[in-house]
N, C-alpha and C positions, 0 to 999 in steps of 0.2 A: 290042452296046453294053454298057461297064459300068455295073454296078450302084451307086445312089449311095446310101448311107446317114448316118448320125451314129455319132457314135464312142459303144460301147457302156460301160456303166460297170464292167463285167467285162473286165478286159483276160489275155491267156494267163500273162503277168508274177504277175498277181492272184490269179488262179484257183490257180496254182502253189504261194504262197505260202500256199493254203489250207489243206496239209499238218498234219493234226492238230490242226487247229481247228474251224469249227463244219463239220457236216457241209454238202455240198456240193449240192443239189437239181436234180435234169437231169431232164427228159423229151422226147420226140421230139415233132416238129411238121413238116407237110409242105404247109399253106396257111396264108392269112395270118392270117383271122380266130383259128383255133388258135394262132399263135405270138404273138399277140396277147395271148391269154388266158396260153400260159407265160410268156411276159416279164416278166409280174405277179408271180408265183409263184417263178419256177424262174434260178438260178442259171447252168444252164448250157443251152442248146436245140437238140438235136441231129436235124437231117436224117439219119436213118438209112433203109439200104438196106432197112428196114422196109417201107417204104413200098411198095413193090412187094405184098409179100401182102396187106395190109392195106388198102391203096386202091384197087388195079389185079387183085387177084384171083390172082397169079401161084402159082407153088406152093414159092419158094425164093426168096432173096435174088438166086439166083447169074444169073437174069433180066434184075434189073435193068441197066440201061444209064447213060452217064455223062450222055447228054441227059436221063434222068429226073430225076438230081440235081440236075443245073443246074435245071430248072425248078422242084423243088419248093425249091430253094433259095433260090432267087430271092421264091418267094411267103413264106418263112420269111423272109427279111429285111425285106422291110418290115415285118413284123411286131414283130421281136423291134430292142428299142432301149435294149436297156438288160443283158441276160443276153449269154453269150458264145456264139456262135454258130458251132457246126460242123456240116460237113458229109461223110457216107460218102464214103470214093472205092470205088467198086462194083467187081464180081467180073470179074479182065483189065484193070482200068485201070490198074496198078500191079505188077505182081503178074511180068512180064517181065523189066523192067530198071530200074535208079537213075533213068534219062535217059525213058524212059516213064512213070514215076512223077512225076518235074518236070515233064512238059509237059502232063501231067491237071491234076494239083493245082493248078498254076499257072492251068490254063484256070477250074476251079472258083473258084476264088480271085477272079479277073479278075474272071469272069463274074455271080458270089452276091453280093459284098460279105463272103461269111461269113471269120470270124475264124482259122480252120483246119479241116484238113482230119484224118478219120480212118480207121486201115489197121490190117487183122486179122490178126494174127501175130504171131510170135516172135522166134527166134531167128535164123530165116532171110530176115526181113524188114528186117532192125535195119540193116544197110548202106543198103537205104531210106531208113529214117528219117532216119539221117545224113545222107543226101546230100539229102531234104529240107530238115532243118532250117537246114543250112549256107548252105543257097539261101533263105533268108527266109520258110520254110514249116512255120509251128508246126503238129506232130503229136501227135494223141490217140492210142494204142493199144491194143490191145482182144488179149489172150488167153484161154486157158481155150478154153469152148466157140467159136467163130469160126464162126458160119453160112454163111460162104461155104463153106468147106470139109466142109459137111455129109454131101458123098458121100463124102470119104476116113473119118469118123466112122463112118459108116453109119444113120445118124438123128443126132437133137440130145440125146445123151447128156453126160453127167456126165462132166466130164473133171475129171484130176488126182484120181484115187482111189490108195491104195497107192503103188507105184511108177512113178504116172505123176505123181504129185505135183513131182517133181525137174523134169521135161519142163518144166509148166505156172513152175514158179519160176526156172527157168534163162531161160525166155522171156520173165518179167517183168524180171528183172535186164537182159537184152539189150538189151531197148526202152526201156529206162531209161536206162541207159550211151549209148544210141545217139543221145538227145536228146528224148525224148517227154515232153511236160511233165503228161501223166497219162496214167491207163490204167483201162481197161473191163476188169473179172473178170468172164466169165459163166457163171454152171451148173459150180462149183466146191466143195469140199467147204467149210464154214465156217472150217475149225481151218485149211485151206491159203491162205483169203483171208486171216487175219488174220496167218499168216506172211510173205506179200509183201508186207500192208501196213506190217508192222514192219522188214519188210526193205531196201525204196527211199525216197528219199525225193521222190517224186513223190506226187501224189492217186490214191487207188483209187478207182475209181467202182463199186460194186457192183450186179449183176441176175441173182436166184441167186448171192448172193456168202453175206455177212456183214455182219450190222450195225455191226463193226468197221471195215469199210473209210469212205475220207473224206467219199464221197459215196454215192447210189444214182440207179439210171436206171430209170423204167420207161417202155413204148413205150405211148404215149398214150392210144392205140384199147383197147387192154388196161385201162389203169386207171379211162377212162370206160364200161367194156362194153360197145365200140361193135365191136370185132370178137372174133367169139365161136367163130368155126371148132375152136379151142384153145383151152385155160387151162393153161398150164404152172404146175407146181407154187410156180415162186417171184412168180406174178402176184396180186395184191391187187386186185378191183375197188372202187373207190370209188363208181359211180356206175353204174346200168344205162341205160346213153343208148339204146343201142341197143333195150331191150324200148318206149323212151318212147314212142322214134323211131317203133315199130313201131303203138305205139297209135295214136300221132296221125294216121299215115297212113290206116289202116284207119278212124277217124271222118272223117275227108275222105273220104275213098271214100263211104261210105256217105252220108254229107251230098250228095255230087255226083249218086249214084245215084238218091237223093228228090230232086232239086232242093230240099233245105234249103238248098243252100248255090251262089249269093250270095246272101245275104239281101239284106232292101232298104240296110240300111246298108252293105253293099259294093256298090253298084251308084249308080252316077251319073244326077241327072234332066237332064231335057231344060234347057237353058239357058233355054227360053221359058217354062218353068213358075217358078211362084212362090218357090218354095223355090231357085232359080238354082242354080247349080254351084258347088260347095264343096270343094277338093283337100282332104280331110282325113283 
């Protein structure tokens, strides 16, 4: 069944249009309550193939599956009702042919409600994009470092240093010309982010970029310190949710261990007793 939403007040037209204006706010969301909270906030909300390490425990993006996305896309659209809302097309959904690429995307599309769809590469991806876009399928694109492709990298290194800077720009230019109405720089040198972004005239979205670029993204669990496995050099905790999380569970525990806890105001009396039964 599709997905039925309201029309967000960020549209891909809009978003576009952002180019050199006020900076651009994105972060990842992959249930509803969460997309809930960025919708408030964030400008743009992105289902990324994050989700797999960060939720699910896995050890790479390149895990994830396109049933994963659909579902947590699904639970990010209810959510979000008002930011523009993309979602990853995951490692193999895409990645074959033009005509494989359209009948994911498509399916994602059908199936989330979300607003477009996003694809990791370059140069050699850019016929993609085209033949998405041409088909009514606005796409985000992401170069630089590209997590799906982490085993050709050999870890999540720095790309576009020296002379691989040309590689990372010629890849932005691509997906540019190809029809992508923005693009994700990740784990790039600064002085190389802020030459692509002078260079196209689409949104940079920066993560490990430059504070030059139009906007920044960072992956959610990361900037509430709710997943801690890592801290990559360009992550910023805001918030340690996860040490809170950790507290409050350990005094539940120990409350359930003493029977402190239910107390008598969590527990219901008998209806035949005086004080009767109160839902409160």
């Amino acid at each position: 069944m599709s997905a039925t939403r309201e029309a967000s007040s960020i549209t891909v037209p809009g978003l576009r249009a952002r180019k050199g204006g006020e900076p651009i706010v994105c972060t990842t969301a992959y249930t509803t309550p969460m997309a809930e909270i960025a919708d408030r906030h964030c400008d743009l909300v992105l289902v990324g193939d994050s989700v797999g390490m960060v939720l699910h425990g896995l050890q790479s993006t390149t895990e994830v599956t396109l049933e994963m996305m659909i579902m947590h896309g699904k639970a990010a659209r209810r959510g979000v009702k008002q930011a523009l809302l993309v979602i990853d097309m995951p490692f193999g959904s895409y990645e074959e042919t033009p005509e494989q690429a359209f009948r994911n995307a498509s399916t994602i599309i059908r199936e989330t409600g979300a607003d477009a769809v996003k694809l990791e590469g370059g140069v050699h991806i850019a016929e993609t994009i085209a033949f998405l876009v041409r088909r009514g399928i606005p796409v985000m694109a992401h170069v630089g470092l590209t997590p799906q492709s982490v085993n050709v990298f050999g870890g999540y290194r720095t790309q576009g240093q020296g002379e691989d800077s040309r590689r990372v720009l010629e890849d932005a230019v691509a997906v540019t010309r190809a029809g992508a109405f923005s693009i994700v720089l990740e784990k790039i040198p600064a002085s190389l982010a802020d030459e692509i972004t002078g260079a196209i005239d689409i949104p940079t979205i920066g993560i490990g970029a430059s504070t030059g670029c139009d906007g920044q993204v960072l992956v959610i669990d990361d900037l509430l310190g709710m997943f801690t496995a890592f801290k990559p050099k360009f992550v910023k905790r805001y918030a340690t949710l996860g040490e809170a999380a950790d507290k409050a569970l350990a005094a539940y525990a120990q409350e359930v261990r003493e029977r402190s806890f239910p107390a008598p105001e969590h527990v219901f009396p008998d209806k035949t007793s005086p004080a009767g039964d109160h839902d409160t």
